[in-house]
C-alpha positions in Angstrom: 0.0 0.0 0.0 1.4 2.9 -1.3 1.0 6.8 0.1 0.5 8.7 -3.3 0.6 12.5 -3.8 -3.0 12.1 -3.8 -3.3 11.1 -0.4 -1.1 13.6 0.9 -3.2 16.4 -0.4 -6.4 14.9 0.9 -4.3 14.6 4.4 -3.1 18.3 3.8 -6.8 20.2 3.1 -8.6 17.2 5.7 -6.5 18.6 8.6 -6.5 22.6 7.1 -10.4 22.1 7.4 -10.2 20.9 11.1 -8.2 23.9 12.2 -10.0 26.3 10.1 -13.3 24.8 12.1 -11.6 24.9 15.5 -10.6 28.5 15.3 -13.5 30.0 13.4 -15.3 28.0 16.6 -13.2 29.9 18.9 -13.3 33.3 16.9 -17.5 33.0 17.4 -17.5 32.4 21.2 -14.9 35.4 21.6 -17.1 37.6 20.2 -20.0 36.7 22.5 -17.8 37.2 25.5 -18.7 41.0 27.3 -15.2 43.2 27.3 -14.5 45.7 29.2 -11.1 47.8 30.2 -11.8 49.0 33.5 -8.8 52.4 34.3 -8.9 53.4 37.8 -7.4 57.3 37.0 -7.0 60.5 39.2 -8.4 63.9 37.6 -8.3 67.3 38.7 -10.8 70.0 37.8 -10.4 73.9 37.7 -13.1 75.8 40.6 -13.8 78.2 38.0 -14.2 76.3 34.6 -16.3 73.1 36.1 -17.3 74.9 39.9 -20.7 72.6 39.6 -19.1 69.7 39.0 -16.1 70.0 41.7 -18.9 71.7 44.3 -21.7 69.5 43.8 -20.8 66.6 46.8 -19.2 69.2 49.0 -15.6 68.3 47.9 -13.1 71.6 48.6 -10.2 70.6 46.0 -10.7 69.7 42.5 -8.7 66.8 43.2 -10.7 63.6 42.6 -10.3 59.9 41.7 -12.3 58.4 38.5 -13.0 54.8 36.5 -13.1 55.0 33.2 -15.1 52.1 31.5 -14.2 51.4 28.3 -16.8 48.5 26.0 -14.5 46.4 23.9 -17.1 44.0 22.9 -18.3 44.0 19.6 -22.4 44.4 21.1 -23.6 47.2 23.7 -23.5 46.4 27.5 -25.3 47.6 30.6 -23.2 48.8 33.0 -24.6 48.9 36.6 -21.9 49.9 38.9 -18.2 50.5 39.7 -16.3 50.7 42.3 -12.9 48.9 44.0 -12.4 45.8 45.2 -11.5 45.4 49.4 -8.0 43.9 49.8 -8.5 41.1 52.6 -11.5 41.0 52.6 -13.6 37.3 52.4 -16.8 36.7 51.6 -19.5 36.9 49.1 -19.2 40.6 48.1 -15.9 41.8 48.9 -16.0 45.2 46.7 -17.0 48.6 47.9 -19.1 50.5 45.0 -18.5 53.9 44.1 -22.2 55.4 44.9 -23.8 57.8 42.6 -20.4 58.8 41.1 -20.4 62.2 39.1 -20.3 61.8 34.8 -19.4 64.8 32.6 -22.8 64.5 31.1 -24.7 65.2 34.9 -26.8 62.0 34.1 -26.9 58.4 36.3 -23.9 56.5 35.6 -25.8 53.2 34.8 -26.1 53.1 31.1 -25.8 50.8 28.1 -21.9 51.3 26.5 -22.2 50.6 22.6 -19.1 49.2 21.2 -15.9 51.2 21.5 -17.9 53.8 23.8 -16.6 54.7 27.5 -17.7 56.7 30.5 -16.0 57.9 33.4 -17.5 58.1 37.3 -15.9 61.1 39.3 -15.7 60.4 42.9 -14.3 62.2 46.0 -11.1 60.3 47.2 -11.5 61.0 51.0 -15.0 58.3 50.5 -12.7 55.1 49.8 -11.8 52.9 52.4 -8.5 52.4 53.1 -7.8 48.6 51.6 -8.9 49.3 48.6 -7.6 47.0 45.6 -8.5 46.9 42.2 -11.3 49.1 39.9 -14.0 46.9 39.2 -17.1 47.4 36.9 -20.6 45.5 36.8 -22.7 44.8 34.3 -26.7 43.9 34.6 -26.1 40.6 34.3 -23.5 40.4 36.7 -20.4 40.2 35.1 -17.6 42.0 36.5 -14.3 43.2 34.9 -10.8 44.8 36.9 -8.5 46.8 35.9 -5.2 48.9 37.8 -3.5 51.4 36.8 -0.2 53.4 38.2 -2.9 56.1 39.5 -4.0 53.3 41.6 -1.6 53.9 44.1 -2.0 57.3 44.3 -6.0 56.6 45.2 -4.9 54.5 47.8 -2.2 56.8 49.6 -5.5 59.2 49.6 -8.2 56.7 50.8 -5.5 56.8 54.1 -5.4 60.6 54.5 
């Protein structure tokens, strides 16, 4: 029994079609998967060009901390909250959410991101606990993704005073 130049063709395109198939697979699920980049950032806002925004929750500096949330799926997604997760801290819900944080826009935070669109929550500093660890956001259906950042540090050196 011979192996002719035939066969080694058939071989060739048989196993070409079985990866194609097995990536192409993979490609589909990826692009069901929800996205996110989640940036834990500082920010700091002039009194006189954005005095409503730095004013609004009593704050006296226009030094504040932010997450940006950035949708890298290829589908919009509800974003509920964000916030940081508690380092040490065991249980069922070790995270401490970012309430009502400010946006540029003045409206809720919660909102569906379309693809490639991001939003930033303003927060006062001095309103984190201590042990904070990383930026977190939630979706509706209760997905979370974290992100860090080198501004993370300096968020935590102000969440101590």
């Amino acid at each position: 029994m011979a192996f002719e130049a035939k066969d080694g063709i058939t071989l060739a395109l048989g196993t070409l079609g079985a990866v194609l198939g097995v990536i192409n697979t993979w490609n589909a699920i990826n692009q069901r998967r929800v996205k996110l980049r989640v940036v834990p950032k500082t920010a700091y806002f002039a009194r006189d060009r954005n005095a409503y925004l730095v004013h609004r929750d009593g704050m006296d500096s226009g030094e504040m901390g932010c997450i940006e949330v950035i949708n890298l799926s290829s589908f919009p997604v509800p974003i509920q909250e964000i916030g940081f997760t508690i380092n040490g801290k065991i249980g069922k819900n070790p995270r401490q959410a970012v309430l009502q944080p400010i946006t540029i826009d003045h409206q809720p935070f919660a909102r569906i991101l379309q693809p490639h669109q991001s939003v930033t929550g303003y927060f006062d500093c001095a309103r984190l606990s201590a042990d904070i660890g990383r930026a977190y956001a939630r979706t509706d259906s209760d997905e979370v993704a974290y992100g860090s950042s080198p501004a993370l540090r300096y968020l935590r050196q102000r969440a101590r005073g």
